[in-house]
TORKOL-4160 file (C-alpha; in steps of 0.2 Angstrom, whole numbers, padded with zeros to 4 digits, m for minus):
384
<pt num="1" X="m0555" Y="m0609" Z="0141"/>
<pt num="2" X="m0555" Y="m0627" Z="0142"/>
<pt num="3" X="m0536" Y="m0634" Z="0144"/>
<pt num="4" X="m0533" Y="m0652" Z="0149"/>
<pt num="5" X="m0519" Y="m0656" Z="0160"/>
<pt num="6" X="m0513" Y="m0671" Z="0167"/>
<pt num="7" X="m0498" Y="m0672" Z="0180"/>
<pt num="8" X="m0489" Y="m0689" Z="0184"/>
<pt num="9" X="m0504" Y="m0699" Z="0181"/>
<pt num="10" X="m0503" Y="m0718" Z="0185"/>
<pt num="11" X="m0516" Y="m0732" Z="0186"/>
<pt num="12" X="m0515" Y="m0749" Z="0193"/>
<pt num="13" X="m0527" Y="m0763" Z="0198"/>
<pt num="14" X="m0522" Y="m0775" Z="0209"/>
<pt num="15" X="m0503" Y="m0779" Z="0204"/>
<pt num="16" X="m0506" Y="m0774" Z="0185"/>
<pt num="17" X="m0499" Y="m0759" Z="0182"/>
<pt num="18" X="m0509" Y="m0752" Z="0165"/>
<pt num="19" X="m0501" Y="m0732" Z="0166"/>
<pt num="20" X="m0485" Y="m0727" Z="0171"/>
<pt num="21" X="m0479" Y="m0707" Z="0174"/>
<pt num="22" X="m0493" Y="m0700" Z="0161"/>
<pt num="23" X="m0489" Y="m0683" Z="0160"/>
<pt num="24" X="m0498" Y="m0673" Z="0146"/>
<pt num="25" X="m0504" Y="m0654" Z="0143"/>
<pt num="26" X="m0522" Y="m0651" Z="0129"/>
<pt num="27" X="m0522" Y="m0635" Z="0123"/>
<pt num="28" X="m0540" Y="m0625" Z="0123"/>
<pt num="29" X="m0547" Y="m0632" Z="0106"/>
<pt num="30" X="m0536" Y="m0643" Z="0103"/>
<pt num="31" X="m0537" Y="m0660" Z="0093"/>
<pt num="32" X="m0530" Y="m0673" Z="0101"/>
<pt num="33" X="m0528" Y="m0693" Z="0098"/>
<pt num="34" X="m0522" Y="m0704" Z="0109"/>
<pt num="35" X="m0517" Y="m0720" Z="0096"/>
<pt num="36" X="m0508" Y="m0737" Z="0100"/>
<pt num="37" X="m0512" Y="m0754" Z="0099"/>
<pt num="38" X="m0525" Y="m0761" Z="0109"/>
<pt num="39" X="m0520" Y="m0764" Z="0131"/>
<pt num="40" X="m0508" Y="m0748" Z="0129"/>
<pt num="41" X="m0519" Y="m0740" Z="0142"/>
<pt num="42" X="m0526" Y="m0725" Z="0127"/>
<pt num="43" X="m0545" Y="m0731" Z="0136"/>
<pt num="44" X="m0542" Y="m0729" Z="0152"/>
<pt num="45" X="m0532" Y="m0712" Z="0153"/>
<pt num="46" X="m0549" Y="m0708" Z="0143"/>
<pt num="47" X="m0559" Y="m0714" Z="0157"/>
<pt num="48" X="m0547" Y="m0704" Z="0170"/>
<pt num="49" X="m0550" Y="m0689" Z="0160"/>
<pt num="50" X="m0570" Y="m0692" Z="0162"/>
<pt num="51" X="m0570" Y="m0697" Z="0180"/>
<pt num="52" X="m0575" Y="m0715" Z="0176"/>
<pt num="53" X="m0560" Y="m0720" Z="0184"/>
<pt num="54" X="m0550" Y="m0713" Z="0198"/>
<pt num="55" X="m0531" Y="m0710" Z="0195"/>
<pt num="56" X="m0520" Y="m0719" Z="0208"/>
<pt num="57" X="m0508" Y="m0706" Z="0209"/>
<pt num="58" X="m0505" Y="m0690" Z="0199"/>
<pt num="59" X="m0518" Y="m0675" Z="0197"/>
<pt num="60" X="m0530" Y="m0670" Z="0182"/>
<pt num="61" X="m0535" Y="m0652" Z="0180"/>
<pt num="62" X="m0548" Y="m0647" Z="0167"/>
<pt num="63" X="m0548" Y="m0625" Z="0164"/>
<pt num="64" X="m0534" Y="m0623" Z="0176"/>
<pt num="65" X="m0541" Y="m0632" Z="0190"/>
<pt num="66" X="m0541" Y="m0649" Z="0198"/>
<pt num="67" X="m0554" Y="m0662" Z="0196"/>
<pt num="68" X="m0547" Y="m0678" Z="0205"/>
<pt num="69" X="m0564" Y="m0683" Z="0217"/>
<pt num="70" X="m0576" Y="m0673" Z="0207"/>
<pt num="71" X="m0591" Y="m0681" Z="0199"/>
<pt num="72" X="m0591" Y="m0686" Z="0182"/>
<pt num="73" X="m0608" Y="m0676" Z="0177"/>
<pt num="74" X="m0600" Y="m0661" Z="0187"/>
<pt num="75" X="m0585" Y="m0659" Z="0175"/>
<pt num="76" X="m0594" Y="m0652" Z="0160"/>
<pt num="77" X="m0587" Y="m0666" Z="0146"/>
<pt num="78" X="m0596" Y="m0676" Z="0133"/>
<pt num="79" X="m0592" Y="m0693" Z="0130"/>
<pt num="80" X="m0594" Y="m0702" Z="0115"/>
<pt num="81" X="m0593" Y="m0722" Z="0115"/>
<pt num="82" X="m0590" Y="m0736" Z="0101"/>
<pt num="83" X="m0606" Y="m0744" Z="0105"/>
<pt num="84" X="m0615" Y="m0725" Z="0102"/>
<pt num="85" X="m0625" Y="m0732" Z="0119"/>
<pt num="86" X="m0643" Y="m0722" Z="0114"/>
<pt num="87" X="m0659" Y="m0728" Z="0121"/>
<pt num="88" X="m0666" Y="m0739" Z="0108"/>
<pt num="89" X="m0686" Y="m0736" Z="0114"/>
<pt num="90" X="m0682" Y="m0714" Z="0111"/>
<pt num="91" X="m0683" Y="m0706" Z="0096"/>
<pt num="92" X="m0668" Y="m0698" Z="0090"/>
<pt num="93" X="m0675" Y="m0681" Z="0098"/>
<pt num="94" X="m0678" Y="m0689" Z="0112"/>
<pt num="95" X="m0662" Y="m0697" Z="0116"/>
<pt num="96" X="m0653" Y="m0679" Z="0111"/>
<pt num="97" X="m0664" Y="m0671" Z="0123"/>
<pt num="98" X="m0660" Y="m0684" Z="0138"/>
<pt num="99" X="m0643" Y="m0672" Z="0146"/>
<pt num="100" X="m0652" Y="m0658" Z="0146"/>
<pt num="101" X="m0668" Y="m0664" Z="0154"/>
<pt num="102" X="m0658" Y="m0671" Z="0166"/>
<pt num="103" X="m0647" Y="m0656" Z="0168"/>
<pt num="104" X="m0665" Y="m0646" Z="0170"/>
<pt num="105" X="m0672" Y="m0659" Z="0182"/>
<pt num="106" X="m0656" Y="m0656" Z="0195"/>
<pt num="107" X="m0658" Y="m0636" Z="0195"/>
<pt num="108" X="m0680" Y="m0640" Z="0197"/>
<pt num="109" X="m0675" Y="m0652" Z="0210"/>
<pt num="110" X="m0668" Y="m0637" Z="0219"/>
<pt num="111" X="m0681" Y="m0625" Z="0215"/>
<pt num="112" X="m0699" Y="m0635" Z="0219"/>
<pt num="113" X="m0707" Y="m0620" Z="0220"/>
<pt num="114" X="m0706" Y="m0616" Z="0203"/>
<pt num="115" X="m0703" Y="m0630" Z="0195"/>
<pt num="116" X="m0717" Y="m0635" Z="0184"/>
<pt num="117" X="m0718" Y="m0616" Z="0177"/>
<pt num="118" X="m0698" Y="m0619" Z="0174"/>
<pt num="119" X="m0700" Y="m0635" Z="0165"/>
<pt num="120" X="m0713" Y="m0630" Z="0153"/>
<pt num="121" X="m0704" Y="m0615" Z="0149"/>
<pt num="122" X="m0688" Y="m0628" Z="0147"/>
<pt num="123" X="m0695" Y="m0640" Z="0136"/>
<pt num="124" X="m0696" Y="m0628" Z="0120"/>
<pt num="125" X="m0679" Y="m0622" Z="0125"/>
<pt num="126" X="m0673" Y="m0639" Z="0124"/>
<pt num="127" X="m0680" Y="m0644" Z="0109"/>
<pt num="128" X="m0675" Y="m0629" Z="0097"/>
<pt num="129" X="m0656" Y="m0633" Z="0106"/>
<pt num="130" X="m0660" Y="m0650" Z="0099"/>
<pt num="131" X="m0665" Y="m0645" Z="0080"/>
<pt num="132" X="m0652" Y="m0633" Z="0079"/>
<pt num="133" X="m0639" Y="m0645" Z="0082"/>
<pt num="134" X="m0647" Y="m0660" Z="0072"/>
<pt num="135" X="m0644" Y="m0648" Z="0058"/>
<pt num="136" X="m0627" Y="m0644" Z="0060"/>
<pt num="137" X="m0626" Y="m0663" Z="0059"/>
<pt num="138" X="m0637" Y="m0664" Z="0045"/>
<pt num="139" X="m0649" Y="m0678" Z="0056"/>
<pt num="140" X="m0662" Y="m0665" Z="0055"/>
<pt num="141" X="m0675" Y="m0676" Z="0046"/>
<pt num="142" X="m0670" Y="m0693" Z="0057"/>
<pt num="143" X="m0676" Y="m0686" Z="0073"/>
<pt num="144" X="m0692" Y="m0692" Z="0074"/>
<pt num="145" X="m0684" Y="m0710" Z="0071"/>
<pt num="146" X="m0677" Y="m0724" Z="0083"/>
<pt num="147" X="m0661" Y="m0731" Z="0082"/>
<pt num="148" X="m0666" Y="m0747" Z="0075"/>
<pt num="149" X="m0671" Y="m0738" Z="0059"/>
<pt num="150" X="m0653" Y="m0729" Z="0057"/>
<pt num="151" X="m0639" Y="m0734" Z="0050"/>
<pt num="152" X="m0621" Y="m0735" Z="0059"/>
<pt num="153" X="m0617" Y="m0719" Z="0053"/>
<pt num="154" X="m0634" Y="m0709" Z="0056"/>
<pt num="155" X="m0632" Y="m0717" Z="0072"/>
<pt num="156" X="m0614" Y="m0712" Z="0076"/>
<pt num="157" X="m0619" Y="m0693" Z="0071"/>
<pt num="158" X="m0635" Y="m0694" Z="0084"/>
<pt num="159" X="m0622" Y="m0701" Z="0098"/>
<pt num="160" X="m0612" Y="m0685" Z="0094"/>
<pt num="161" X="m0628" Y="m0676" Z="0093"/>
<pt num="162" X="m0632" Y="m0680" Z="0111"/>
<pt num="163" X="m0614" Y="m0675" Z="0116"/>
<pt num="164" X="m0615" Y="m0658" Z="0108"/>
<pt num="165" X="m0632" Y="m0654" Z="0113"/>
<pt num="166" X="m0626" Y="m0648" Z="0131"/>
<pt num="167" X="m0611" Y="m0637" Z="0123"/>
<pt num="168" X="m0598" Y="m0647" Z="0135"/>
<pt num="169" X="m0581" Y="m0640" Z="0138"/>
<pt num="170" X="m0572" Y="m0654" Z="0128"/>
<pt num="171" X="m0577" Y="m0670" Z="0120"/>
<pt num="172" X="m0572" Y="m0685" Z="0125"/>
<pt num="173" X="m0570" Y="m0699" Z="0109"/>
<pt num="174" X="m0569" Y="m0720" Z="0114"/>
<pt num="175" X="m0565" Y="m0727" Z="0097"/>
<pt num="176" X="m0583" Y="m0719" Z="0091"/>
<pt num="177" X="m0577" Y="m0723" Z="0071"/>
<pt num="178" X="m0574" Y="m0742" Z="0074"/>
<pt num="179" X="m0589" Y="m0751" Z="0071"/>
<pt num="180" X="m0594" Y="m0743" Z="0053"/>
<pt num="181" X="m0588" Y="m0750" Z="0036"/>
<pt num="182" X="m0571" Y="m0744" Z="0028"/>
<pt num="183" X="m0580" Y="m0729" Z="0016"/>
<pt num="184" X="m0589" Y="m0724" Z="0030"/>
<pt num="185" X="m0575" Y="m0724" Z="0042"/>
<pt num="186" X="m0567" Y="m0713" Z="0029"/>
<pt num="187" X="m0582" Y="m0703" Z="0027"/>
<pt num="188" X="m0584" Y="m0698" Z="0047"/>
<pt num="189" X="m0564" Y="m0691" Z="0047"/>
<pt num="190" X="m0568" Y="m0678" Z="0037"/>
<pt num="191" X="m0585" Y="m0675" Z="0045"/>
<pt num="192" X="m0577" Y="m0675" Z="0064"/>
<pt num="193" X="m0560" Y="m0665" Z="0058"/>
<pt num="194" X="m0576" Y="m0653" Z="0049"/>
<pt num="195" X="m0586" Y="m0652" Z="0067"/>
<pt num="196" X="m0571" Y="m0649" Z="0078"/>
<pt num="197" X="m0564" Y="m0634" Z="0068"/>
<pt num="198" X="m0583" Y="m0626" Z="0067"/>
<pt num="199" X="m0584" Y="m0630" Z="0088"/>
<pt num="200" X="m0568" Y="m0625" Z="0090"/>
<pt num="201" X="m0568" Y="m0635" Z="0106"/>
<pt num="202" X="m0557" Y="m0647" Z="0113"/>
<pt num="203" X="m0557" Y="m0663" Z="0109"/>
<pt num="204" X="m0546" Y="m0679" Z="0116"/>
<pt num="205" X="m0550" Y="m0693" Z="0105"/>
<pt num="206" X="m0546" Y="m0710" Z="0106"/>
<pt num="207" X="m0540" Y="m0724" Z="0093"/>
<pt num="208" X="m0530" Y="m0740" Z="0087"/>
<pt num="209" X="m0531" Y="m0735" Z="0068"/>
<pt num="210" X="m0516" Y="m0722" Z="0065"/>
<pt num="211" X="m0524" Y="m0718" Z="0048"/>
<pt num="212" X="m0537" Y="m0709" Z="0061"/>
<pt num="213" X="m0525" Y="m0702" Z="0071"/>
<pt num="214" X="m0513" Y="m0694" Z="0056"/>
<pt num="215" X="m0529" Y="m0689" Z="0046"/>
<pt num="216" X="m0538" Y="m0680" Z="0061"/>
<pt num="217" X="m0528" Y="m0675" Z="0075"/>
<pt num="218" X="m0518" Y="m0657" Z="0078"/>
<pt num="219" X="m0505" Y="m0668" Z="0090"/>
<pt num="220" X="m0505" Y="m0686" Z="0092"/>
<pt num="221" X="m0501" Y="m0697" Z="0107"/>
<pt num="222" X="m0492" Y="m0715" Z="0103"/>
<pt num="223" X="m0494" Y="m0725" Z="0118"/>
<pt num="224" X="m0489" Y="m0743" Z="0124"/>
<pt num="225" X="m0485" Y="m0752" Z="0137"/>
<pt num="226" X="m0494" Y="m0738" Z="0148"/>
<pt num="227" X="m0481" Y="m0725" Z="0142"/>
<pt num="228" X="m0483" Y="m0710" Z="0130"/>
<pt num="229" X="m0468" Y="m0714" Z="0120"/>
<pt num="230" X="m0471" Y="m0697" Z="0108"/>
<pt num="231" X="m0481" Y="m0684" Z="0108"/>
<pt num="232" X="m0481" Y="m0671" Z="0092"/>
<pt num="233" X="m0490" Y="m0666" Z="0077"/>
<pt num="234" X="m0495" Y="m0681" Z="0063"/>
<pt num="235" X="m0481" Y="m0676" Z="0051"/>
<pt num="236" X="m0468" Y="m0676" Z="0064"/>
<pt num="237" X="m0473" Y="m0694" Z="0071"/>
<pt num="238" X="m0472" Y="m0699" Z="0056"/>
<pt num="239" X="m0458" Y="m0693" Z="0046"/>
<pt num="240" X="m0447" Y="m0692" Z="0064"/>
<pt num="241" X="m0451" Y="m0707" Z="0074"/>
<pt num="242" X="m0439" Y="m0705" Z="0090"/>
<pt num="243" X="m0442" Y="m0723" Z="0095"/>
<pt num="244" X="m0442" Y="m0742" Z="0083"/>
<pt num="245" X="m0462" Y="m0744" Z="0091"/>
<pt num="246" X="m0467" Y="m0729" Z="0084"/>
<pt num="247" X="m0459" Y="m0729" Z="0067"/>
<pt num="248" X="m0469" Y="m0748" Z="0068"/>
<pt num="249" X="m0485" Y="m0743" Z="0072"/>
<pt num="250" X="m0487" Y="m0729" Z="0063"/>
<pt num="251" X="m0487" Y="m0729" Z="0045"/>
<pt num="252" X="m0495" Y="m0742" Z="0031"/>
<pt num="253" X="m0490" Y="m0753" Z="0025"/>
<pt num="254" X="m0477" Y="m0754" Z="0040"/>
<pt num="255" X="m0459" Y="m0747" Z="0037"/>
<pt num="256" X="m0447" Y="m0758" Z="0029"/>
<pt num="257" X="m0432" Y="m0765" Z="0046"/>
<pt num="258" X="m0417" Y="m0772" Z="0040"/>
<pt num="259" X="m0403" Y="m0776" Z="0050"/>
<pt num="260" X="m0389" Y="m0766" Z="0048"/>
<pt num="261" X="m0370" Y="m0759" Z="0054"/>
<pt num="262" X="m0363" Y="m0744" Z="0060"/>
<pt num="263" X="m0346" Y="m0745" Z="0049"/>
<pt num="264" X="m0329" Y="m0737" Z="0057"/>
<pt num="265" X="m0334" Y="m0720" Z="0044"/>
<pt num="266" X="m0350" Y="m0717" Z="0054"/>
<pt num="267" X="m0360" Y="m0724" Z="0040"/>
<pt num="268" X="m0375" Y="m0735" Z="0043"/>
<pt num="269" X="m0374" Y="m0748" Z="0030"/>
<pt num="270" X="m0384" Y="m0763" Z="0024"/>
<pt num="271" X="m0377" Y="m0777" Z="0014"/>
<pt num="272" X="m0366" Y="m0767" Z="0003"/>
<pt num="273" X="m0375" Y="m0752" Z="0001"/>
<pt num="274" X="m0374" Y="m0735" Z="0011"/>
<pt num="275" X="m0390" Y="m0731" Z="0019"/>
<pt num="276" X="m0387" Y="m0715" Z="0030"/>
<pt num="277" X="m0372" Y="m0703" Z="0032"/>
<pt num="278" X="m0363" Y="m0696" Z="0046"/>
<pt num="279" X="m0349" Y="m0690" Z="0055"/>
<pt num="280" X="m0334" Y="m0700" Z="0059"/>
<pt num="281" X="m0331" Y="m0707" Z="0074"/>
<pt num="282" X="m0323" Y="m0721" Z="0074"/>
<pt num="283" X="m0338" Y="m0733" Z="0083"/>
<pt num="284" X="m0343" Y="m0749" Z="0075"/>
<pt num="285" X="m0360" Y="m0757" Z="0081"/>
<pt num="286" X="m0376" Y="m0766" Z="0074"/>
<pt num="287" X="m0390" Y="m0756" Z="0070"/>
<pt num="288" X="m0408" Y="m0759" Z="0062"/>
<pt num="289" X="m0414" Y="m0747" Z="0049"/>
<pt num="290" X="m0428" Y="m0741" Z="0043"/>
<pt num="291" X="m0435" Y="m0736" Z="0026"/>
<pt num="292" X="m0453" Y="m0732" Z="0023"/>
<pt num="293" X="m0460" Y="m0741" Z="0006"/>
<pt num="294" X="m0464" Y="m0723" Z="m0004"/>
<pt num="295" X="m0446" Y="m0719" Z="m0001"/>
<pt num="296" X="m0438" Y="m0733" Z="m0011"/>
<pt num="297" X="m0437" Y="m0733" Z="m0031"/>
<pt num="298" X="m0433" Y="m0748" Z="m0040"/>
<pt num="299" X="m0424" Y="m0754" Z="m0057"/>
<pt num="300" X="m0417" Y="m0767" Z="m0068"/>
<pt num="301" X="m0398" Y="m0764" Z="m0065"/>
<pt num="302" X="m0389" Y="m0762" Z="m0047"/>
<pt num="303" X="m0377" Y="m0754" Z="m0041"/>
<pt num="304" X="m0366" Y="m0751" Z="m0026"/>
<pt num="305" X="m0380" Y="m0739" Z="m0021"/>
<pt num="306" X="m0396" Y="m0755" Z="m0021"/>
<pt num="307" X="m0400" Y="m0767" Z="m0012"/>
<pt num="308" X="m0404" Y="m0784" Z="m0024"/>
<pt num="309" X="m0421" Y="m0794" Z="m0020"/>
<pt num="310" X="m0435" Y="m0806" Z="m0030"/>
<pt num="311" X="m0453" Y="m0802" Z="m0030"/>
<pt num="312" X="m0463" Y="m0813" Z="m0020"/>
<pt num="313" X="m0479" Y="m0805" Z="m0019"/>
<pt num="314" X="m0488" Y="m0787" Z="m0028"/>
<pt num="315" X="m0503" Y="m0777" Z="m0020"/>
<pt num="316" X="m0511" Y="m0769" Z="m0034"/>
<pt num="317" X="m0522" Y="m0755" Z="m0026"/>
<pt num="318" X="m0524" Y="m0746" Z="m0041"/>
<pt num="319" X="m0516" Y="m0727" Z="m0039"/>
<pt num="320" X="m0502" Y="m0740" Z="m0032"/>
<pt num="321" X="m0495" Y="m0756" Z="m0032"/>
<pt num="322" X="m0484" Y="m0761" Z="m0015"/>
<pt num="323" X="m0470" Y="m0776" Z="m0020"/>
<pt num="324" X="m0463" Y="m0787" Z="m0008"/>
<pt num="325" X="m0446" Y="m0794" Z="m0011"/>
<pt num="326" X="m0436" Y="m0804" Z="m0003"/>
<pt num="327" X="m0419" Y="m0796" Z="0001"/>
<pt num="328" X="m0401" Y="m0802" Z="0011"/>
<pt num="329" X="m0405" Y="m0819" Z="0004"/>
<pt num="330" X="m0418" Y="m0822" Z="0007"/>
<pt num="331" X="m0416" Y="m0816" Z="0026"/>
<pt num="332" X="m0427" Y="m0802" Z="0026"/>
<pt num="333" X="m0441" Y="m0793" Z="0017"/>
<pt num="334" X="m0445" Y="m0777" Z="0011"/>
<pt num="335" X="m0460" Y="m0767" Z="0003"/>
<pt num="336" X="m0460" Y="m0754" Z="m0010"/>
<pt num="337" X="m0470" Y="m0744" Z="m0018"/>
<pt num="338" X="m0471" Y="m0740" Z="m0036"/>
<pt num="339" X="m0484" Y="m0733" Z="m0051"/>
<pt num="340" X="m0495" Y="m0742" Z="m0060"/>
<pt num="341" X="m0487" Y="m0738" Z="m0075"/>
<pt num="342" X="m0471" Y="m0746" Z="m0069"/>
<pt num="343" X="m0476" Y="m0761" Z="m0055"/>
<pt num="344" X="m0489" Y="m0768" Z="m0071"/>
<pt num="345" X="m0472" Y="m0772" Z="m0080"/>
<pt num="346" X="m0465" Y="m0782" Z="m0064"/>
<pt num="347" X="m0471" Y="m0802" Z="m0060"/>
<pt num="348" X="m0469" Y="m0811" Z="m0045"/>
<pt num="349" X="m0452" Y="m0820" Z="m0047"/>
<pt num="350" X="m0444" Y="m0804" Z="m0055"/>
<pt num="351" X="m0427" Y="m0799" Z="m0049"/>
<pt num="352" X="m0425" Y="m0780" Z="m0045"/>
<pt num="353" X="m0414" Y="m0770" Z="m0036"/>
<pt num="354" X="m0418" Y="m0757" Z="m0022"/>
<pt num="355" X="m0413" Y="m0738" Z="m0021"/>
<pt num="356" X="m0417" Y="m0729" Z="m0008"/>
<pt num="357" X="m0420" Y="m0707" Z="m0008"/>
<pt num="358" X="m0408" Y="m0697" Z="m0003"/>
<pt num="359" X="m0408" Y="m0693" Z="0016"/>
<pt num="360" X="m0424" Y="m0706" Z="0019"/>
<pt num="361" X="m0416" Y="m0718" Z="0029"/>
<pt num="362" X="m0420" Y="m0719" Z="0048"/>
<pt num="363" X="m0408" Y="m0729" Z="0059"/>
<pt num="364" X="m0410" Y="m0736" Z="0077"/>
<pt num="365" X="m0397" Y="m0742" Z="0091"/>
<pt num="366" X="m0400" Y="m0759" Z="0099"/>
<pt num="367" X="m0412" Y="m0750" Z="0113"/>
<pt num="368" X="m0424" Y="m0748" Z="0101"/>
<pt num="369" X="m0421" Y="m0727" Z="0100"/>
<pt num="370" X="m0416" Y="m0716" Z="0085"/>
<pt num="371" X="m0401" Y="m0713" Z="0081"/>
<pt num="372" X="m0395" Y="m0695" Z="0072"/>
<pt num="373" X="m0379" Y="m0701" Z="0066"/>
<pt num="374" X="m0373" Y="m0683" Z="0061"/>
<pt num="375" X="m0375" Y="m0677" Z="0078"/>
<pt num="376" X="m0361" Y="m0684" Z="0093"/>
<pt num="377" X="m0350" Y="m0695" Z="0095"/>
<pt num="378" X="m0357" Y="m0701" Z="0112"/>
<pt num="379" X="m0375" Y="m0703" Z="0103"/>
<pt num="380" X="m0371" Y="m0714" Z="0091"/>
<pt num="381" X="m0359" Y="m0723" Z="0103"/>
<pt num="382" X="m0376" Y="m0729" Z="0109"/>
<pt num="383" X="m0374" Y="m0746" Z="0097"/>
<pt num="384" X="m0359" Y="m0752" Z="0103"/>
């Protein structure tokens, strides 16, 4: 059983404080990605996880049982970089075969009495481990090649290669995706999300690029600022984001923020129209709300219900086209998105009003938080 736990975790160097009051369980075979934007400290919680770096305070424990002081190569974890770091005079075979030659050279070293007879004996061991995981990863016929002759993506599946190779406890994943090409990127989610439920072993992976994080992960992470600010399964970061940053970062295009009030009726409002419904409570307060692009409609005619806006830009992305108006005068914008068959009738300039679905709208208080308007009168007091 290979369950991760970290406890009160923090991390400074010098005066720079780069984690604060980490505190985060992995389950055995879990997938889990640690996302935000780059400097969020997602790298070096990774690094603390490895034993590359040594928490300042707080205590890591891997299957149960603390780690903090123990040797990276004694914690039994595979760690995949961005640079895939393979020797570049070995052969594929060779540089799959390098952890466990120097796993057999450690136990020889403490056996020299038997040691050549062991190391011969080894050595087919190790190379029929080697084949059998180059063809699970389908690299089978590249192992007689160097890494100058691969390309990124045959290269990214022999680093992996070398990590599987000595059947770790749990992987360990730098931003491994980030230098390949768009289709190839895209191509390499579906083959790690494949690998980790045939290994069912746990891995902790680590990414700026939330379409990564959403399209792979059993739970993800949000960090900044040194903080997990949520932690939950991809559907619920997204459709419930608990904090403005998150509802930000994750999602794209980004989610629509307009400013807004809390009226005397518990009703969050922008412009004229009513964006989200709640109990009254007689609080009035600014708020900022938030509507995601896919769950807007728009049309000709207004209403009491739209918003009014011009176009001022269209992304045509084939199965959809994203507009951009300008909305509030001009004050703000917003994006929507719409089908084919309906943004190819809409030009830059048009005027159209915005509606919004039913029960879509999120709406945060001025510390940035989420606000559940149908819930307490001291909650939503939080905006005055």
């Amino acid at each position: 059983m290979t369950a991760i736990s970290l406890s009160a975790i923090e991390k400074s160097f010098g005066d720079t404080k780069v984690l604060e009051g980490i505190n985060l369980d992995i389950a055995d075979g879990e997938f889990l990605t640690l996302v935000g934007p780059s400097g969020c400290g997602k790298s070096t919680l990774l690094r603390i996880i490895a034993g590359l770096e040594a928490p300042t305070t707080g205590i890591v424990k891997i299957g149960g049982k603390p780690v903090n002081g123990i040797r990276p190569a004694n914690r039994n974890l595979a760690m995949v970089f961005q640079s895939y770091a393979l020797y570049p005079h070995l052969t594929v075979a060779q540089n799959m075969m390098t952890p466990l030659k120097l796993r057999d050279l450690s136990a020889l070293k403490r056996m020299p009495v038997v040691g050549p007879l062991i190391a011969r004996r080894s050595y087919g061991a190790i190379l029929e481990q080697v084949r059998e995981t180059a063809k699970v990863l389908k690299i089978d016929h590249l192992l007689d090649r160097k890494p100058g002759q691969l390309s990124g993506g045959q290269r990214q599946r022999a680093a992996l290669g070398r990590a599987m190779v000595r059947k770790p406890a749990a992987f360990l994943m730098d931003e491994p995706l980030s230098n390949l090409d768009a289709a190839l990127r895209i191509h390499m989610r579906s083959e790690l999300a494949e690998l980790h439920r045939s290994l069912r072993t746990t891995f902790v992976y680590v990414t700026h690029d939330q379409a990564e994080a959403l399209t792979m992960s059993d739970r993800m992470a949000v960090m900044m600022d040194g903080k997990i600010l949520q932690l939950g399964a991809p559907d619920e970061i997204y459709n419930n984001p608990q904090d403005i940053r998150v509802a930000e970062f994750v999602g794209a295009p980004k989610i629509n923020l307009l400013p807004g009030t809390l009226d005397d009726a518990g009703h969050a409002r922008c412009g004229d129209m009513v964006l989200a419904r709640g109990a009254e409570n007689g609080v009035v307060g600014s708020v900022t709300i938030g509507l995601r692009p896919e769950h807007l409609s728009v049309c000709k005619r207004g209403d009491a219900e739209s918003l009014s806006g011009r176009v001022v830009h269209r992304e045509n992305l084939g199965a959809d086209i994203y507009l951009h108006m300008s909305v509030l005068d001009g004050a703000s914008r917003l994006v929507a998105r719409v089908q084919p068959n309906e943004g190819n009738a809409i030009s830059i300039g048009d005027e159209l009003h915005v509606r919004r679905l039913d029960g879509c709208a999120m709406v945060f208080g001025k510390n940035g938080k989420r606000l559940d308007l149908a819930a307490t009168t001291s909650h939503v007091a939080e905006v005055a």
